[in-house]
Backbone as JSON, one array per atom type, in Angstrom:
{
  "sequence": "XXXXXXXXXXXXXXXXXXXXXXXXXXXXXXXXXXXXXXXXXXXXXXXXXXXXXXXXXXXXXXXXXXXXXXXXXXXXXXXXXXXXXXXXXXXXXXXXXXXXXXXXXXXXXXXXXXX",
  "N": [[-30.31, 15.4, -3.31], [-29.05, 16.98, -6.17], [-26.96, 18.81, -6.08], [-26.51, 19.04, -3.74], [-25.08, 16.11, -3.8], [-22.83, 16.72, -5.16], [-21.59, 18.65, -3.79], [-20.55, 16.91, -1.89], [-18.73, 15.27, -3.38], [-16.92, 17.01, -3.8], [-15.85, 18.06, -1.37], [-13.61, 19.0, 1.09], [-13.03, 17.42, 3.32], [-15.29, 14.37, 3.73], [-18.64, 13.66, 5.29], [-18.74, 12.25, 8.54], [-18.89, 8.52, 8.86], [-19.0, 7.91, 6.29], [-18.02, 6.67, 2.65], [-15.94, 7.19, 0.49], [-14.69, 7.48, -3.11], [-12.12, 8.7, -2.27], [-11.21, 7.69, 0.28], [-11.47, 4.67, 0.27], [-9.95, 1.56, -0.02], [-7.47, 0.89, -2.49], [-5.54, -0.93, -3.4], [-4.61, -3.34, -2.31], [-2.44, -6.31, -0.58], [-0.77, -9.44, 0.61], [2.07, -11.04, 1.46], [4.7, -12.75, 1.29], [7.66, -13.88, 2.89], [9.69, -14.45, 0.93], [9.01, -13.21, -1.35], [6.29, -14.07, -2.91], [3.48, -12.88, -3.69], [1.13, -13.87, -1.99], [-1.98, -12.94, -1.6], [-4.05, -10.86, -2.94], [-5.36, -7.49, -4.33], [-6.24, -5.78, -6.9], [-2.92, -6.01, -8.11], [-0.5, -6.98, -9.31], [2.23, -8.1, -9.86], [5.06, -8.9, -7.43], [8.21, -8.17, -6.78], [11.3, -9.28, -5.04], [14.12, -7.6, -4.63], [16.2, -7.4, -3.43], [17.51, -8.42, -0.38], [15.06, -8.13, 1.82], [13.78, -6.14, 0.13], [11.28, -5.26, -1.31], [9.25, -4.31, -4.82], [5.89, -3.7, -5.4], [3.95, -3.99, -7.76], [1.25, -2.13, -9.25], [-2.12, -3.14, -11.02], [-3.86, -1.43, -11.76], [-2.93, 1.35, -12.35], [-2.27, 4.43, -9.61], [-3.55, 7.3, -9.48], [-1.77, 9.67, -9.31], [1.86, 9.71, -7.42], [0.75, 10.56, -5.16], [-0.33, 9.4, -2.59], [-1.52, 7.03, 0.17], [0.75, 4.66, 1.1], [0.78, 1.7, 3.43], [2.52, -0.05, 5.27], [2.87, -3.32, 7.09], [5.15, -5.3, 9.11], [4.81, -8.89, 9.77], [5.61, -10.46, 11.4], [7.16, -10.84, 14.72], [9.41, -8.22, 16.27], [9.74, -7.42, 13.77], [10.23, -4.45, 11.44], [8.08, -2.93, 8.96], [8.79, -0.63, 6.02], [8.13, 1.91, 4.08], [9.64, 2.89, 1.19], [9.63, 4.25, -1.23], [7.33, 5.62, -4.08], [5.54, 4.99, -6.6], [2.98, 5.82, -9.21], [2.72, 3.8, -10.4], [3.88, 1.49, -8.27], [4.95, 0.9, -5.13], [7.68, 0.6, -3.04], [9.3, -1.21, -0.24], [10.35, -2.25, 2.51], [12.0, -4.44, 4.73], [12.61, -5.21, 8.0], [15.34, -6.31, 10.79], [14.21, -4.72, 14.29], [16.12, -4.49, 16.23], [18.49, -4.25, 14.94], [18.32, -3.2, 12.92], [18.6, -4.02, 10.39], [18.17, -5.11, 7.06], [16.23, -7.63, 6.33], [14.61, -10.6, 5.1], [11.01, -10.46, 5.49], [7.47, -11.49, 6.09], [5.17, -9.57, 4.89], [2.34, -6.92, 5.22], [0.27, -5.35, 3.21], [-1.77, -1.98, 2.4], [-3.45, 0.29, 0.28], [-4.02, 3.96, -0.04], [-5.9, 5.75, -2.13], [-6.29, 8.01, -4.42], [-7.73, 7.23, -7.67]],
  "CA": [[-30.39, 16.24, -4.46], [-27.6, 16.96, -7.28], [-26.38, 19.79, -5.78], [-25.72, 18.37, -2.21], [-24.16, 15.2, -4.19], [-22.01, 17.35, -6.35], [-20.78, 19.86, -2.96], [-20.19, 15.97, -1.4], [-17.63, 14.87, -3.89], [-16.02, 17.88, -4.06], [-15.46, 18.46, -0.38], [-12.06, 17.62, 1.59], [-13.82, 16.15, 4.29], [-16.32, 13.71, 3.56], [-19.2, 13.6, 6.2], [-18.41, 10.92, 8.92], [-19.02, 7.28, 8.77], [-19.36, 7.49, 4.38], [-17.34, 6.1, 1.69], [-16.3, 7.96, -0.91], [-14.0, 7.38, -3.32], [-11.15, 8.7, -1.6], [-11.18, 6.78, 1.25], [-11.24, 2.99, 0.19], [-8.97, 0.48, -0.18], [-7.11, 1.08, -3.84], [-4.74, -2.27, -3.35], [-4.13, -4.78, -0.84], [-0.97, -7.5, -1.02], [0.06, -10.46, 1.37], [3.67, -11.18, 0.64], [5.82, -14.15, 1.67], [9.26, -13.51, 2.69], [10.46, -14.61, -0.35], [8.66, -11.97, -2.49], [5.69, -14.2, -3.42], [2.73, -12.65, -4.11], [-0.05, -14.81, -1.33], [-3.48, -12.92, -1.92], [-3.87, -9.3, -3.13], [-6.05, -6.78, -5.34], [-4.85, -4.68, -7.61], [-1.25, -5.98, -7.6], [0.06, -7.56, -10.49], [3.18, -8.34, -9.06], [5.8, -8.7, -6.31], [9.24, -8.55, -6.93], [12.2, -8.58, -4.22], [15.27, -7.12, -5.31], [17.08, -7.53, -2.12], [17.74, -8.86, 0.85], [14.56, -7.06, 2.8], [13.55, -5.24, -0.42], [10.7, -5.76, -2.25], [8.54, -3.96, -5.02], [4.81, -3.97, -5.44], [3.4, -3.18, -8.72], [-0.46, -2.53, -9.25], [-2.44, -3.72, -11.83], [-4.58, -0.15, -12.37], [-2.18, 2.71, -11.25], [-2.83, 5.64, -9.02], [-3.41, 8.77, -10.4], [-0.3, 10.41, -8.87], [2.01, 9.22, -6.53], [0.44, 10.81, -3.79], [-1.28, 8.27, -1.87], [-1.16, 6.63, 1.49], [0.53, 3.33, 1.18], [0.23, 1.29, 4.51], [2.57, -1.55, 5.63], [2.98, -3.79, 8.47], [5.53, -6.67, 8.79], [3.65, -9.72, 10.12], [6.64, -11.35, 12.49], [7.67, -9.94, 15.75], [10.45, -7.85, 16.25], [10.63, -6.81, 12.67], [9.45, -3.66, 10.82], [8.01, -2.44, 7.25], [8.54, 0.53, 5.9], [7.55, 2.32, 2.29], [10.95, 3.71, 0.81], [9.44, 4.7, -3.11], [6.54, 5.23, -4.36], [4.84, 6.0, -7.92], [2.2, 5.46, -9.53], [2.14, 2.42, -10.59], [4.04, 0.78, -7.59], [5.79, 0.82, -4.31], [8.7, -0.08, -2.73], [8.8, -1.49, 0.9], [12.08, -2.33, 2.96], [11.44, -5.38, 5.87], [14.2, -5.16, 8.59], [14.97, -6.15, 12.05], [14.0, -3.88, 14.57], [16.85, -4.41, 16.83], [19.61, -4.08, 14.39], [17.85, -2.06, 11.12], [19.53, -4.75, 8.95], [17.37, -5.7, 6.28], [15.68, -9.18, 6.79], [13.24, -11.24, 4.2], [10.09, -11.35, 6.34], [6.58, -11.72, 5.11], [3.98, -8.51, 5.4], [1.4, -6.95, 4.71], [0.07, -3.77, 2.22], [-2.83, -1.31, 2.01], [-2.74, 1.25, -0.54], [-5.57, 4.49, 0.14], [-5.92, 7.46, -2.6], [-7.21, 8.32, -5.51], [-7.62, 6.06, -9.15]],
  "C": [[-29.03, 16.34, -5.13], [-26.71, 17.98, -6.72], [-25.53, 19.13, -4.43], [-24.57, 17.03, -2.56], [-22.64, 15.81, -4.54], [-20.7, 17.8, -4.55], [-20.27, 18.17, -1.82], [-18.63, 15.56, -1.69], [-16.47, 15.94, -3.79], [-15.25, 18.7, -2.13], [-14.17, 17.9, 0.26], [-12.44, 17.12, 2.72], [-14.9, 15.77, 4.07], [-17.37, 13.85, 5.06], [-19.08, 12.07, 6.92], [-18.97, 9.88, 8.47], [-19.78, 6.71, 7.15], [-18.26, 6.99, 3.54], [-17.9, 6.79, 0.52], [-15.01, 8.03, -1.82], [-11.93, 7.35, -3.64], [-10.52, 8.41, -0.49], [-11.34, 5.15, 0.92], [-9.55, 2.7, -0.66], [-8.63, 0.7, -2.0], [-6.77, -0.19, -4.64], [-4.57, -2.53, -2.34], [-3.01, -5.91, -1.13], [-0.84, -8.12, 0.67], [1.32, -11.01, 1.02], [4.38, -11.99, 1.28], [7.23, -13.4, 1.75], [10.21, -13.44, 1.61], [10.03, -13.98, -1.61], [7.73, -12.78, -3.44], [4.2, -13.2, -2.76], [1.53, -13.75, -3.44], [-1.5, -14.39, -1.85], [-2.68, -11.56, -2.14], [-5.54, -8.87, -3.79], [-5.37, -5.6, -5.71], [-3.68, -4.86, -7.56], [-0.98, -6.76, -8.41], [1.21, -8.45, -10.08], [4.26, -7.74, -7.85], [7.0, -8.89, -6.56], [10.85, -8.08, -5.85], [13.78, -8.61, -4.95], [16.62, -6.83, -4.8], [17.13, -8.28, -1.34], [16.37, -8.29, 1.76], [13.69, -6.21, 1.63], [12.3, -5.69, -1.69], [9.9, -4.65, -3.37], [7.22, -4.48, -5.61], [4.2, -3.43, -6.2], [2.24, -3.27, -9.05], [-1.05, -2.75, -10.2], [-3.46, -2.67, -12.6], [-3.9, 0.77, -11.82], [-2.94, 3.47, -10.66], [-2.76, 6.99, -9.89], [-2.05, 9.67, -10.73], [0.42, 9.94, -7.68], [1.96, 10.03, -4.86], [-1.01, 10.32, -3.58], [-0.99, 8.23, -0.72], [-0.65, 5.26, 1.08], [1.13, 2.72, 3.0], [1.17, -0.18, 4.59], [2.93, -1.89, 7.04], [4.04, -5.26, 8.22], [5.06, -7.52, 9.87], [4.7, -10.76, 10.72], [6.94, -10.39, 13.5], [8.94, -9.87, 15.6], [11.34, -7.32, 14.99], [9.55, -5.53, 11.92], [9.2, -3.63, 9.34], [8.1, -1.36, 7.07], [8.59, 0.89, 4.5], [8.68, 3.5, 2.15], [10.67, 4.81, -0.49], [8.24, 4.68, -3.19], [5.93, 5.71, -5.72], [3.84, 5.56, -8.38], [1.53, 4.43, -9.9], [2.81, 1.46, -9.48], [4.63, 1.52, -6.39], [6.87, -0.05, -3.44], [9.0, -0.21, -1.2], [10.36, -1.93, 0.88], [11.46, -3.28, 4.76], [13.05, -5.52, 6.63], [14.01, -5.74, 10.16], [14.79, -4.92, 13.55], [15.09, -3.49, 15.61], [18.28, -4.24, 16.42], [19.15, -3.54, 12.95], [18.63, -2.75, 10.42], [18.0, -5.21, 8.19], [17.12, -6.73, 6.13], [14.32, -9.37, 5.42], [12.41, -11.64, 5.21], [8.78, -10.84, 5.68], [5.96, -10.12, 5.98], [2.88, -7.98, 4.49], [1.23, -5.16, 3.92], [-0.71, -3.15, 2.19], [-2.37, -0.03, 1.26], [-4.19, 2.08, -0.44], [-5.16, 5.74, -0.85], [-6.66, 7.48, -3.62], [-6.65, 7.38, -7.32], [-7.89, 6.18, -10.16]]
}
């Protein structure tokens, strides 16, 4: 019924195992060490601006930059981590994990909030 739909959307917890527009996938990115751009959605471009430093700009922004964005770097022994973030992009920082120096290594992106 419209009512139960309505008190659905508007709730802050969704009822388990549903999808609802604040829970999916916003953007996704695969990223080459060298700040190409492998597969994505939503992601316009990739541009590294460092040594380690890349940003990831989306192709339909987020509403506000409060989101979840989500990375992983995809070599052992090195991390990702999300330094910036706004609406229309974020900014990721790939390093080694044994000396926190900033390293070009390839990873990966999920971006979860609202659109």
């Amino acid at each position: 019924d419209a009512e139960a739909a309505r008190a659905h959307v508007n709730a802050t917890t969704p009822p388990r195992n549903t999808l609802s527009a604040s829970n999916l996938i916003k953007a996704w990115a695969s990223v080459s060490a060298g700040g190409s751009l492998l597969n994505g959605f939503n992601v316009t471009t990739v541009a590294r601006s460092g040594t380690g430093n890349y940003t990831i700009t989306f192709q339909n922004p987020m509403t506000s930059a409060d989101f979840a964005p989500i990375c992983s770097a995809r070599a052992n022994l090195y991390l990702c981590a999300i330094t910036a973030q706004t609406a229309t992009n974020v900014s990721v920082v790939t390093q080694s994990v044994d000396t926190l120096v900033d390293a070009n290594q390839p990873f990966g992106l999920i971006v979860i909030g609202t659109q």
